[in-house]
KEKE-3310 file (N, C-alpha, C; in steps of 0.2 Angstrom, whole numbers, plus 5000, padded with zeros to 4 digits):
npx = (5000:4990:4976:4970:4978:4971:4961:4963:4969:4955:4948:4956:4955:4941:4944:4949:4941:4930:4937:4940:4926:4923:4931:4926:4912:4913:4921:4911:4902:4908:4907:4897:4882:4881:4867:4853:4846:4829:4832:4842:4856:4870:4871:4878:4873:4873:4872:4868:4865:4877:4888:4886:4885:4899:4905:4902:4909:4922:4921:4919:4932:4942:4938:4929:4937:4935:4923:4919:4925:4918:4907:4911:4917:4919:4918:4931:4935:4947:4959:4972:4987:5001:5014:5029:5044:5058:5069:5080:5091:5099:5111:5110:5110:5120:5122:5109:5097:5091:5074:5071:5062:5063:5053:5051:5059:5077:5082:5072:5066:5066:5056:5053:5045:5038:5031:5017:5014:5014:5013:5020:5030:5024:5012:5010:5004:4997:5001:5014:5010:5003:5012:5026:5027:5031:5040:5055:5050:5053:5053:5051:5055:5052:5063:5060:5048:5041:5053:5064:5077:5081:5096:5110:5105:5090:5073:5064:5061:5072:5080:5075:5077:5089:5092:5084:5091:5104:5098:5093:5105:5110:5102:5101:5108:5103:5091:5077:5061:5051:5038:5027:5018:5010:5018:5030:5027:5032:5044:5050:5050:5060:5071:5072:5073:5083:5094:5096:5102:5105:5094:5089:5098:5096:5083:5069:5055:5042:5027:5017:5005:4993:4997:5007:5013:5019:5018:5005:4994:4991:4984:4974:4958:4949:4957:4962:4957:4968:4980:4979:4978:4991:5002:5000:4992:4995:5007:5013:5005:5010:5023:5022:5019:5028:5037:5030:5031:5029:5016:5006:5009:5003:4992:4987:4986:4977:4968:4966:4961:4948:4942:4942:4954:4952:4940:4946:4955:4945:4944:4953:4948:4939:4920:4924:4932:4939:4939:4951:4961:4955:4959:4974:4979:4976:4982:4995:4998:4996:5007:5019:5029:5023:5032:5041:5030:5026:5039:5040:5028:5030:5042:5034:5027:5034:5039:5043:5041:5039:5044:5052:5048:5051:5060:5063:5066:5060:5047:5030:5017:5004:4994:4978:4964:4946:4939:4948:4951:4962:4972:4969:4963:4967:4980:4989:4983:4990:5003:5006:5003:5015:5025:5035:5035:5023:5006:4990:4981:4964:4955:4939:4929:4939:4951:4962:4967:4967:4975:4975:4960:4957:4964:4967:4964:4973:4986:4985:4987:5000:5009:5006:5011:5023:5028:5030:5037:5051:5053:5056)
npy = (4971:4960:4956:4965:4967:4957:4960:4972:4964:4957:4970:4973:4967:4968:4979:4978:4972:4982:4992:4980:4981:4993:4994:4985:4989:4999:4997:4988:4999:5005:4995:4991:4986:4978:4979:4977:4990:4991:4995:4988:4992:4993:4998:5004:5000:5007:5005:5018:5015:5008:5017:5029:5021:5016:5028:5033:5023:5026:5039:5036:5027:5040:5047:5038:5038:5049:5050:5039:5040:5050:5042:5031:5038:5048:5067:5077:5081:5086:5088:5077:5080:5079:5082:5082:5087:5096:5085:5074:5062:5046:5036:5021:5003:4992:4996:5002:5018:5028:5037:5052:5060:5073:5080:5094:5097:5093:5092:5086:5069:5054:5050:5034:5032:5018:5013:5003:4992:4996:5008:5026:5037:5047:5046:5047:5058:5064:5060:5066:5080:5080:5074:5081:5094:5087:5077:5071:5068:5056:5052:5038:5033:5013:5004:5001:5008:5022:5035:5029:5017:5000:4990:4978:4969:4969:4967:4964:4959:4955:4965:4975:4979:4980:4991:5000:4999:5004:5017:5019:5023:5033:5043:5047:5048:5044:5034:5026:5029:5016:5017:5008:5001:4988:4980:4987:4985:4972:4973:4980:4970:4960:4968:4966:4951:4948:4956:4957:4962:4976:4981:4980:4990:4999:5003:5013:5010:5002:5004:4996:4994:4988:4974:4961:4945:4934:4928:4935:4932:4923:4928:4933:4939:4924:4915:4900:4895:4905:4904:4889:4891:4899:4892:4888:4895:4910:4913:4910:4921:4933:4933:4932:4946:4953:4947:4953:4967:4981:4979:4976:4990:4998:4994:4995:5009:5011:5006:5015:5027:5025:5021:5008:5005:5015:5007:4995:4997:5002:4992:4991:4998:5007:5014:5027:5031:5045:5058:5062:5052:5040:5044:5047:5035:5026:5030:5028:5014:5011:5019:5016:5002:4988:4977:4979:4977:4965:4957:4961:4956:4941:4939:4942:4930:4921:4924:4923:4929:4928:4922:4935:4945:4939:4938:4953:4966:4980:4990:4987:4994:4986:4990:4987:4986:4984:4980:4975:4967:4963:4963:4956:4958:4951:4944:4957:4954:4943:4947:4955:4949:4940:4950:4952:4964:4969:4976:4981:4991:4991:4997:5004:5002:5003:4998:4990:5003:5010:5020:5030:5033:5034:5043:5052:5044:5034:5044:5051:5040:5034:5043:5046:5035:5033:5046:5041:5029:5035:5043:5031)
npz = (5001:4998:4996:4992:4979:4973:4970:4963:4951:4947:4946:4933:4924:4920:4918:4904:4897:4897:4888:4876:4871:4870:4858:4850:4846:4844:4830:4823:4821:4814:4801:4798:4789:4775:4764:4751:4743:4736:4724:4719:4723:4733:4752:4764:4780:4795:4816:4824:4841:4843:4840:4851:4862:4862:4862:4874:4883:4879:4883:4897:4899:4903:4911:4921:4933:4938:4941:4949:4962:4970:4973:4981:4992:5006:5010:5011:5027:5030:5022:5014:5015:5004:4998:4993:5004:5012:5010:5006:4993:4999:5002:5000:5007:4999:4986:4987:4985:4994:4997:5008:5021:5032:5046:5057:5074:5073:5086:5094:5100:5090:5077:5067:5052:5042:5028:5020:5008:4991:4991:4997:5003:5004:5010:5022:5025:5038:5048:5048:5050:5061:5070:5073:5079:5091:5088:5080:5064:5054:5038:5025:5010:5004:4996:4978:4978:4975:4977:4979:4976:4972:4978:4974:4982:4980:4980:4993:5010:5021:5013:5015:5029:5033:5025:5034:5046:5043:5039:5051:5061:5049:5052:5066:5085:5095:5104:5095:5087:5080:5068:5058:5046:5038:5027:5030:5046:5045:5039:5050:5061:5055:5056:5071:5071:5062:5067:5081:5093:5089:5087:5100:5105:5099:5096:5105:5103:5096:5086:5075:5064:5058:5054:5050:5056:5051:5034:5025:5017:5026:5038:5032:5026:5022:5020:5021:5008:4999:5003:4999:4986:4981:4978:4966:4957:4962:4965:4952:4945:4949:4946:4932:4933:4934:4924:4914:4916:4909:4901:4910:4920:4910:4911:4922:4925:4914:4923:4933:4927:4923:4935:4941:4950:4960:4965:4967:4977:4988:4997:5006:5015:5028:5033:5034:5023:5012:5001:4995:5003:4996:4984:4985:4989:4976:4965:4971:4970:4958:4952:4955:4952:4944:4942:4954:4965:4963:4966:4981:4985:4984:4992:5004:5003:5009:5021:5039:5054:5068:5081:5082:5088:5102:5113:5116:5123:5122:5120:5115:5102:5097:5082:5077:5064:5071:5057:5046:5033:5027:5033:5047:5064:5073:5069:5075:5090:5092:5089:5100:5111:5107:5111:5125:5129:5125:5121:5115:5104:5097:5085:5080:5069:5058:5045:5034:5031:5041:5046:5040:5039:5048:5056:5068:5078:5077:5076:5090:5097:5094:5096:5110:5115:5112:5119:5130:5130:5126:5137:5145)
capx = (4992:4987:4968:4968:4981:4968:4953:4967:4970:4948:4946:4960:4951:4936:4945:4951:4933:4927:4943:4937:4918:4922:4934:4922:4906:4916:4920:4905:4897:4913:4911:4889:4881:4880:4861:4853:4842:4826:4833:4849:4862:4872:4870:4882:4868:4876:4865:4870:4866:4885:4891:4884:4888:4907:4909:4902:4912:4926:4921:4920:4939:4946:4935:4927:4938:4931:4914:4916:4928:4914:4903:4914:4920:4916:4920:4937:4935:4955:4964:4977:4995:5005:5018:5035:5047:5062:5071:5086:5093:5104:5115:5109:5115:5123:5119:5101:5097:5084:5072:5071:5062:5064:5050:5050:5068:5084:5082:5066:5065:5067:5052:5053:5038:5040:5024:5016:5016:5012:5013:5027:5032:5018:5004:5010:5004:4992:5007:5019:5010:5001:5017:5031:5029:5032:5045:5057:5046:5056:5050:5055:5052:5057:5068:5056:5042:5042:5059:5069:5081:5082:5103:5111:5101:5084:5065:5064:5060:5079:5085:5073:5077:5096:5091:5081:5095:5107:5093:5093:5114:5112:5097:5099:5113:5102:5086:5072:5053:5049:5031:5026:5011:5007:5024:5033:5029:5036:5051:5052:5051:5061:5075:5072:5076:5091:5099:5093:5108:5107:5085:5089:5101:5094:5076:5068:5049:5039:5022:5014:4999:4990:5003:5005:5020:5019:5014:5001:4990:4987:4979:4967:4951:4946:4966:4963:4955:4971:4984:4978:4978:4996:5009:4994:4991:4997:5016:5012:5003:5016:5031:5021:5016:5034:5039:5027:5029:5026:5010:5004:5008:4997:4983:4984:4985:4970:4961:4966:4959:4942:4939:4944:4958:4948:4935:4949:4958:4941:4941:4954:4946:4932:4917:4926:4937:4935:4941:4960:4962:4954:4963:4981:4981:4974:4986:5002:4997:4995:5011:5023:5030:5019:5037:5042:5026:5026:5043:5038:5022:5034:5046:5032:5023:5040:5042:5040:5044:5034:5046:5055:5049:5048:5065:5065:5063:5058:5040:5028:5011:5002:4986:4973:4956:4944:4935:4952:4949:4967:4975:4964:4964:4968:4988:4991:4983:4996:5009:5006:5006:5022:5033:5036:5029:5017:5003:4986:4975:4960:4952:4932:4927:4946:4950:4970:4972:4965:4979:4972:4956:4953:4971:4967:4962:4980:4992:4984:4990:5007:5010:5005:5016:5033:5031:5030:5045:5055:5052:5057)
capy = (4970:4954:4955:4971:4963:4951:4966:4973:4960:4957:4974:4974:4960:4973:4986:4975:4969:4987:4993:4977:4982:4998:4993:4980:4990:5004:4993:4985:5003:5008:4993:4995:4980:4979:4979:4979:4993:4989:4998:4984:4995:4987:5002:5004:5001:5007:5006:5024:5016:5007:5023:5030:5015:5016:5034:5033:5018:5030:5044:5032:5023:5043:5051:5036:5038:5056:5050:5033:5043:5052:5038:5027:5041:5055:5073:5079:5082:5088:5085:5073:5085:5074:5086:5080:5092:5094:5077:5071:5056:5041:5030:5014:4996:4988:5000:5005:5025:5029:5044:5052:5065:5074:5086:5093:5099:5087:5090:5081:5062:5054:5042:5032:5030:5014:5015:4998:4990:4998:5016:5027:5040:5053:5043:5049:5067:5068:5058:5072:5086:5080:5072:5084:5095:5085:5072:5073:5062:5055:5046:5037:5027:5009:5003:5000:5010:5031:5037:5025:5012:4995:4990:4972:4964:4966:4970:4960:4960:4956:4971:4981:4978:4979:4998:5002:4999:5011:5025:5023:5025:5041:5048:5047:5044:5041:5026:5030:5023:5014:5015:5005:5001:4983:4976:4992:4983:4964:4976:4982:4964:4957:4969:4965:4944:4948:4961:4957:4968:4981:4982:4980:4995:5009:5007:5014:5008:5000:5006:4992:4995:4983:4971:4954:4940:4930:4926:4938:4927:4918:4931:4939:4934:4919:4913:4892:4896:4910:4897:4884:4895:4903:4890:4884:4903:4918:4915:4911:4927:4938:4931:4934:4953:4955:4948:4960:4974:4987:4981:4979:4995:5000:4989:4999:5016:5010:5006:5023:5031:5023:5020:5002:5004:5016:5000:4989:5000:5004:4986:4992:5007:5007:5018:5036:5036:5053:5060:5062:5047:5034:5046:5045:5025:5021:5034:5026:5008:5012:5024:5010:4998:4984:4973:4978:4973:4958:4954:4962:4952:4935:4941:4943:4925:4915:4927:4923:4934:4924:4925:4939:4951:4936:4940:4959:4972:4984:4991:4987:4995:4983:4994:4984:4987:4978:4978:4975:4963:4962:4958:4953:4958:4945:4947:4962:4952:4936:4952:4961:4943:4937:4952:4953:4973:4971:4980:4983:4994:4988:5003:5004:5003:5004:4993:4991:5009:5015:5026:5036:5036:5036:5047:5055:5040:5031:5048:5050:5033:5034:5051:5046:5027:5037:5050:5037:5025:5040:5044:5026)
capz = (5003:4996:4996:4988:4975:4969:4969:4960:4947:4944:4942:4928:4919:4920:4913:4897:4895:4896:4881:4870:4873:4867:4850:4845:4846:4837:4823:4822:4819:4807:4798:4796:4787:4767:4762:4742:4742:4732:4717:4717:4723:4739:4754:4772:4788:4804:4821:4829:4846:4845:4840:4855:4867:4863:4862:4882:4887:4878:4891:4905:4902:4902:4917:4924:4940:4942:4943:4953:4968:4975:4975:4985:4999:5009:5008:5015:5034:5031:5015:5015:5011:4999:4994:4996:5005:5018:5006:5003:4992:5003:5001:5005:5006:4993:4979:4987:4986:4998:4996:5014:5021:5040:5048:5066:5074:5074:5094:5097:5099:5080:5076:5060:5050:5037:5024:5016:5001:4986:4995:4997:5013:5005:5014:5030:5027:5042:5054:5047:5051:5068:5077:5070:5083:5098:5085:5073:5060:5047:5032:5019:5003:5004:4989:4974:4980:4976:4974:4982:4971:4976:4977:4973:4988:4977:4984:4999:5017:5021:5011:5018:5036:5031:5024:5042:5050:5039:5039:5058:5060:5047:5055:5075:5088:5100:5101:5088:5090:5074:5067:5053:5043:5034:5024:5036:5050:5043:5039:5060:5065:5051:5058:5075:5068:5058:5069:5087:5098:5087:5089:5110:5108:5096:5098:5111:5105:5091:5083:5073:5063:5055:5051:5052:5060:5045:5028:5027:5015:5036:5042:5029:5026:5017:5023:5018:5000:4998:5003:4993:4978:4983:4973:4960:4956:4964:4965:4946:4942:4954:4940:4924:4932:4935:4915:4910:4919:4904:4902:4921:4921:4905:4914:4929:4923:4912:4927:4936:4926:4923:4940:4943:4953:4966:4965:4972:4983:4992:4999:5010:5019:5034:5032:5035:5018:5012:4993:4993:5005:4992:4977:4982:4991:4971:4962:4972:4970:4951:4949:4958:4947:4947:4945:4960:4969:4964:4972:4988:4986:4984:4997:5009:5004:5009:5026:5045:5060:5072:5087:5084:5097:5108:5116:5116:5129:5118:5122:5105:5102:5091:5082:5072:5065:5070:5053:5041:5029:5023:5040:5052:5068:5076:5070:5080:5097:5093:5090:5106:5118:5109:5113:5132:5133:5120:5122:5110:5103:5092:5083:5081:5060:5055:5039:5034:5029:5047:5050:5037:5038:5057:5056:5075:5083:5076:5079:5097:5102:5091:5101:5118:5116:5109:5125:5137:5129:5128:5144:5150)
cpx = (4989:4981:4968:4972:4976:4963:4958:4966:4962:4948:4950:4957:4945:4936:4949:4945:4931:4931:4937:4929:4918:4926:4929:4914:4909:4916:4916:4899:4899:4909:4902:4888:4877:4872:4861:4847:4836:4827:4841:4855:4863:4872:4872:4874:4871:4869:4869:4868:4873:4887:4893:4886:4896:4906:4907:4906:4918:4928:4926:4927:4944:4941:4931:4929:4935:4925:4914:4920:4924:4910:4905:4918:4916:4919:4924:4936:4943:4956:4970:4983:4999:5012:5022:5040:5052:5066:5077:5086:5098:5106:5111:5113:5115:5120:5115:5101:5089:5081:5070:5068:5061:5058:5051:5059:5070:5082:5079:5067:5064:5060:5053:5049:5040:5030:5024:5016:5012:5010:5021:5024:5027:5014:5004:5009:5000:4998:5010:5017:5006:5007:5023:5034:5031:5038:5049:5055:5050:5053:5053:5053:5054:5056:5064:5051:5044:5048:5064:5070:5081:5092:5104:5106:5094:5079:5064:5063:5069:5080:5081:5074:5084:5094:5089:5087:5100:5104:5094:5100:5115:5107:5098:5105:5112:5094:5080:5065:5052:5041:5030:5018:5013:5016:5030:5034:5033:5042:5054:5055:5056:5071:5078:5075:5082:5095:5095:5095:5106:5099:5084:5092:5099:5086:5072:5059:5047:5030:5020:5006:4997:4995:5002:5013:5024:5018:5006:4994:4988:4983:4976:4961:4952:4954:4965:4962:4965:4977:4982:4978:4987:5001:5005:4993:4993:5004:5016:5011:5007:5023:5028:5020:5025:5041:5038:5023:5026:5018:5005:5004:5004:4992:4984:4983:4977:4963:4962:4961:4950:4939:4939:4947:4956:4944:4939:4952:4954:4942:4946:4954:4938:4926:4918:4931:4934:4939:4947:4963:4961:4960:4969:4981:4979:4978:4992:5001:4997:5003:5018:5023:5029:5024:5041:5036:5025:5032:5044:5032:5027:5037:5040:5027:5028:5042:5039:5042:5042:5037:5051:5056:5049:5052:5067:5062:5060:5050:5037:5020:5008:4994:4982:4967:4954:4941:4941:4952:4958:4974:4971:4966:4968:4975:4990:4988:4989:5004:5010:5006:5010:5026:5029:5030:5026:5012:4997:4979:4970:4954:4946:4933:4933:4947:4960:4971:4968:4968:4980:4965:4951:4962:4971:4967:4971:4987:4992:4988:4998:5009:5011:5012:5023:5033:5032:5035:5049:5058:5058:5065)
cpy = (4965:4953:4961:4973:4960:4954:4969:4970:4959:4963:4976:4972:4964:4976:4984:4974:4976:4990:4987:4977:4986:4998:4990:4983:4996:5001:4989:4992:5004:5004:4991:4985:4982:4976:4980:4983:4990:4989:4994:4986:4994:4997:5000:5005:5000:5008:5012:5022:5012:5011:5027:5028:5017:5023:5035:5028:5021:5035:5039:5029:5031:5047:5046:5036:5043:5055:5043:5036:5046:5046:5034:5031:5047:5062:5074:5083:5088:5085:5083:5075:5077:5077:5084:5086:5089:5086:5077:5063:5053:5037:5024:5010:4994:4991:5003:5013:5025:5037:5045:5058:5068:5079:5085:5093:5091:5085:5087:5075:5061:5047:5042:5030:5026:5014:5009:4998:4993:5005:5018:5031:5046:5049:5044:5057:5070:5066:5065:5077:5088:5076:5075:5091:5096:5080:5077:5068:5063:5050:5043:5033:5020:5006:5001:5003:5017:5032:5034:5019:5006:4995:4980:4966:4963:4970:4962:4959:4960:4964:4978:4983:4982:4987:5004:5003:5003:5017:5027:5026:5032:5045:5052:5044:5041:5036:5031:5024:5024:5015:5013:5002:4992:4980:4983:4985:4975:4968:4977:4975:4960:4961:4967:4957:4942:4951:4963:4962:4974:4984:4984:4987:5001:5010:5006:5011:5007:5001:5000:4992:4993:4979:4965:4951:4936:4930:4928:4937:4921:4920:4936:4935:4928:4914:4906:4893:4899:4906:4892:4888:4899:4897:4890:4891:4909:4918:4916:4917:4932:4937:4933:4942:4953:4955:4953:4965:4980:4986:4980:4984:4999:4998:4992:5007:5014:5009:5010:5027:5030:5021:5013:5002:5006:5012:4998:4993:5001:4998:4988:4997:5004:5012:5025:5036:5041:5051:5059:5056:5041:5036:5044:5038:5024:5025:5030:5019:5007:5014:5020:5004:4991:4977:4972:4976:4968:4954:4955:4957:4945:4933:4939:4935:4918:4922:4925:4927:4932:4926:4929:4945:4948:4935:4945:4962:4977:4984:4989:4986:4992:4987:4990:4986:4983:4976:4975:4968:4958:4960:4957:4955:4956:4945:4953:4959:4948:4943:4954:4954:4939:4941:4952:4959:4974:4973:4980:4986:4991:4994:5001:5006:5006:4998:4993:4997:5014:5019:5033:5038:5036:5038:5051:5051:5036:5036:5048:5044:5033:5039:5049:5040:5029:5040:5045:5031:5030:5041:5036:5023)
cpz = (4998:4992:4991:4982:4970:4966:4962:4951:4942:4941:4936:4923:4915:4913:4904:4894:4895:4887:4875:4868:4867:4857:4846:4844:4841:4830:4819:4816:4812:4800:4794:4795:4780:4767:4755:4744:4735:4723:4715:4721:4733:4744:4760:4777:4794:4809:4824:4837:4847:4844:4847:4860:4866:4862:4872:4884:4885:4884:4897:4906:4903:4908:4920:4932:4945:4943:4948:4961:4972:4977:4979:4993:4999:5007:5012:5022:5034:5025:5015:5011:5008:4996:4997:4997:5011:5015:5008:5000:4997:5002:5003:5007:5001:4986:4980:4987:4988:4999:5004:5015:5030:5044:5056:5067:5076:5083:5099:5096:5090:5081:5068:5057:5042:5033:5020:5008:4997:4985:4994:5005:5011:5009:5019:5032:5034:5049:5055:5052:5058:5074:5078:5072:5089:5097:5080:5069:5053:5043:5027:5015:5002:4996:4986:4975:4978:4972:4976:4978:4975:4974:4975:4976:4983:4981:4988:5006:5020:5020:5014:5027:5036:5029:5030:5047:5049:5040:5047:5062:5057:5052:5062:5078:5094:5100:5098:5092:5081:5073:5060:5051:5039:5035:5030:5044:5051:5043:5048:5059:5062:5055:5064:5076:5067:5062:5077:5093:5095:5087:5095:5110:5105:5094:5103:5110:5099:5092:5078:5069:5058:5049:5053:5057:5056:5039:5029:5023:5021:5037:5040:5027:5020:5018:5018:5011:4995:4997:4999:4987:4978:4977:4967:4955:4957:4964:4957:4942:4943:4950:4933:4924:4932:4928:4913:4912:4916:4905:4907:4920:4917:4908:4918:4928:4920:4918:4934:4933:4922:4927:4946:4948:4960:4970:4973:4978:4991:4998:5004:5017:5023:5031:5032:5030:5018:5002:4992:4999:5000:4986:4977:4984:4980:4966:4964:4970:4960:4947:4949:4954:4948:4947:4950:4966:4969:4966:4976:4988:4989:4992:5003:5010:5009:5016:5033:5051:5069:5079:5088:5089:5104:5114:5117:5122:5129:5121:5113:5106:5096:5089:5077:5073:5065:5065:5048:5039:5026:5028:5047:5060:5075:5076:5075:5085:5094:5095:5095:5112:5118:5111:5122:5133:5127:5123:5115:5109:5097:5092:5080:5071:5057:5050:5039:5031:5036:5050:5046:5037:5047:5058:5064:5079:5084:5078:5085:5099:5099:5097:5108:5119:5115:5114:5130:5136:5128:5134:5148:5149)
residu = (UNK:UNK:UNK:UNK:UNK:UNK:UNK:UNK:UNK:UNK:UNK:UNK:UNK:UNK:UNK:UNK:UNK:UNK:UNK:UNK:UNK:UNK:UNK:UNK:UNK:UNK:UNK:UNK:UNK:UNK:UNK:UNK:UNK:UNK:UNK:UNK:UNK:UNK:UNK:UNK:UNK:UNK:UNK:UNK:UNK:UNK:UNK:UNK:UNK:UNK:UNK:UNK:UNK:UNK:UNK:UNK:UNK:UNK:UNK:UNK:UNK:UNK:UNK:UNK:UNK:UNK:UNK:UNK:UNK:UNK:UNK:UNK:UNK:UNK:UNK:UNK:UNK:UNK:UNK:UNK:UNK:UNK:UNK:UNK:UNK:UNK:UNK:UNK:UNK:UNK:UNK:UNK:UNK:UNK:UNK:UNK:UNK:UNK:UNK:UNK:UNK:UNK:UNK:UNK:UNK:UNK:UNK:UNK:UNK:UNK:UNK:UNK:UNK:UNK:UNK:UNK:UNK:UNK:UNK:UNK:UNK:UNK:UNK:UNK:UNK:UNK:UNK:UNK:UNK:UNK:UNK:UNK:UNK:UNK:UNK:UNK:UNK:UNK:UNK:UNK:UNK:UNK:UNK:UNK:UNK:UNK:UNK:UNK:UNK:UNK:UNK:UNK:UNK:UNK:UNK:UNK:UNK:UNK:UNK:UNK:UNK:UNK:UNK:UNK:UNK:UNK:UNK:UNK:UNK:UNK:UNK:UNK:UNK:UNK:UNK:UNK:UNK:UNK:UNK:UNK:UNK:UNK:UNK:UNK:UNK:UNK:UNK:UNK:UNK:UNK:UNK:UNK:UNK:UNK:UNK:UNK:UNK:UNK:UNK:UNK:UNK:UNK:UNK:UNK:UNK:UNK:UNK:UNK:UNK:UNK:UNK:UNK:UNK:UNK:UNK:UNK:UNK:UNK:UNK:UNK:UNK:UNK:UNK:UNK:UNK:UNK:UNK:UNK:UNK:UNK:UNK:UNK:UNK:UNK:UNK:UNK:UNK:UNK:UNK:UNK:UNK:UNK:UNK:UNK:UNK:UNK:UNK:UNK:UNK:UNK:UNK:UNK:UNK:UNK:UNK:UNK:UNK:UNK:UNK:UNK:UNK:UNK:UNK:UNK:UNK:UNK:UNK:UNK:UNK:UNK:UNK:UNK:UNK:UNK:UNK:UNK:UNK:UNK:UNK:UNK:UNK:UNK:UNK:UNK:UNK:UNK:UNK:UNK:UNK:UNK:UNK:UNK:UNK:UNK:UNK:UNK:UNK:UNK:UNK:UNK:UNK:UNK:UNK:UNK:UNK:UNK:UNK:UNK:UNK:UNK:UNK:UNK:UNK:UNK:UNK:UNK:UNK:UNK:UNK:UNK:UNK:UNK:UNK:UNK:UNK:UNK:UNK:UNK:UNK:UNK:UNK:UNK:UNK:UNK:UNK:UNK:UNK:UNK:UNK:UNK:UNK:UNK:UNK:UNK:UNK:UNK:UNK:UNK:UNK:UNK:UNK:UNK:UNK:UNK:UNK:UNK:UNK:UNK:UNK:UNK:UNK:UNK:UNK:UNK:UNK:UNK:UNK:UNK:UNK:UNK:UNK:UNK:UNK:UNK:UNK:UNK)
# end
């Protein structure tokens, strides 16, 4: 997620400028100022409002996220389950160990839910526990993200296609309907490229939601700016977080927990987030080790998929919101008029995490598209 990458990145800057606000106003008070008393004798004058000030800007870097989450969402309609259950580890390819997890019986249809970048397969708690008993809904963490290893191949669209296609082999003997989210759904497409026979024969339908075809700095806002800034800047920056992952990860926990990282996360949610929907998108995005997102970032700026469904038979429901900042609408129409049995839904005040926060509107359609390619 790109745009919500670079929210990301400001609001870090924040969160250092908040730290160095707070030491220097501290030590300003510790360190007072030498005055000579009328009577000769030199006497420490501290101002008790730096005192003050940093010990509140103290507060604010260790509970400012508890006070800025209400502000930016709604009250939980339903709370977003998170708990991981029903697992197992997996082999992957070439070294990879894949976290996996199955709900809903073996004997239902198997749909495969792939979950974007900077998330793991908790994100899919409202899919789980509204499609699980009509599917068997399998989840899973791709390789660097959650609990899952990356193997020799790296973090990469390649190796994660390459791992889609093992998961579908242990999982299921018979066709599966993929549904994927963001970098999930480059990963589908990415499969259907590399492994076209093998696309045609073991899936019976693709899901798509809010994903792009391309280089997904084309189809977010402000695109020509983002692109021009891409070799000059952001592949640069995506190398120096990936050197210094230790402390990326200290910057991000830092603006976990003073509220920053909620800040930037928001940028990708429509009007109806709620409380545990903004909480865990900016807990995973935090928890997930900020050098593996920046070679998924990399991977994804040097990736095209363009005509890969452009020869399939496979049915493929492209879903986009119309308001999503961070792939634009507009990619899921070109998705849905390059494959043959494309098809598209374009969902009312959806942003790129509208599978969670318009979660009825995106399982309905998930639901109804997997019984009717089943079926066919």
């Amino acid at each position: 997620m790109p745009l919500i990458l670079f929210a990301r990145f400001f609001t870090s800057l924040l969160s250092w400028a908040l730290l160095a606000a707070l030491i220097y106003l501290g030590w300003s008070w510790y360190e007072g100022d030498l005055l000579r008393s009328v009577d000769g004798d030199l006497i420490r004058v501290r101002e008790d409002w730096q005192l003050w000030t940093a010990a509140v800007l103290l507060l604010w870097s260790v509970v400012g996220g508890m006070i800025v989450k209400p502000l930016l969402s709604k009250r939980d309609r339903r709370v977003l389950d998170t708990e991981r259950k029903n697992s197992r580890q997996m082999a992957g390819v070439n070294g990879a160990s894949l976290y996996v997890e199955s709900h809903g019986s073996k004997t239902l249809p198997t749909l495969i839910l792939t979950h974007g970048w900077g998330l793991d397969s908790t994100i899919w708690g409202y899919a789980k526990q509204d499609l699980s008993s009509a599917f068997n809904v399998v989840t899973w963490d791709l390789p660097g993200m959650g609990m899952s290893k990356p193997g020799e191949d790296g973090v990469n669209l390649p190796a994660f296609a390459a791992n889609l296609k093992h998961l579908i082999e242990q999982v299921s003997y018979d066709k599966v309907i993929l549904v994927s989210h963001s970098i999930g759904g480059m990963t589908t497409q990415t499969l259907a490229r590399d492994y076209p026979e093998f696309f045609e024969a073991r899936v019976a339908g693709v899901v798509l939601l809010n994903t792009s075809y391309t280089n997904p700095l084309k189809t977010m806002i402000l695109s020509k700016l983002v692109l021009a800034l891409q070799k000059p800047l952001i592949e640069p920056m995506m190398m120096i977080t990936r050197w210094l992952t230790p402390l990326a990860w200290l910057s991000g926990w830092q603006s976990y927990f003073n509220g920053m990282s909620h800040l930037a996360n928001r940028i990708g949610f429509g009007s109806s987030v709620t409380h545990s929907q903004l909480e865990h998108t900016a807990l995973l995005s935090t928890r997930n080790s900020p050098g593996a997102q920046a070679l998924g970032n990399l991977s994804m700026f040097h990736w095209d998929a363009t005509e890969a469904l452009a020869g399939s038979t496979v049915p493929v429901l492209a879903i986009g919101g119309k308001v999503d900042l961070v792939t634009k609408v507009e990619a899921s129409e070109t998705i849905a008029s390059i494959a043959p049995r494309g098809s598209l839904l374009k969902v009312e005040d959806a942003n790129h995490m509208g599978f969670l926060e318009r979660f009825e509107d995106y399982n309905a359609a998930i639901s109804a598209f997997a019984t009717t390619s089943i079926v066919r």
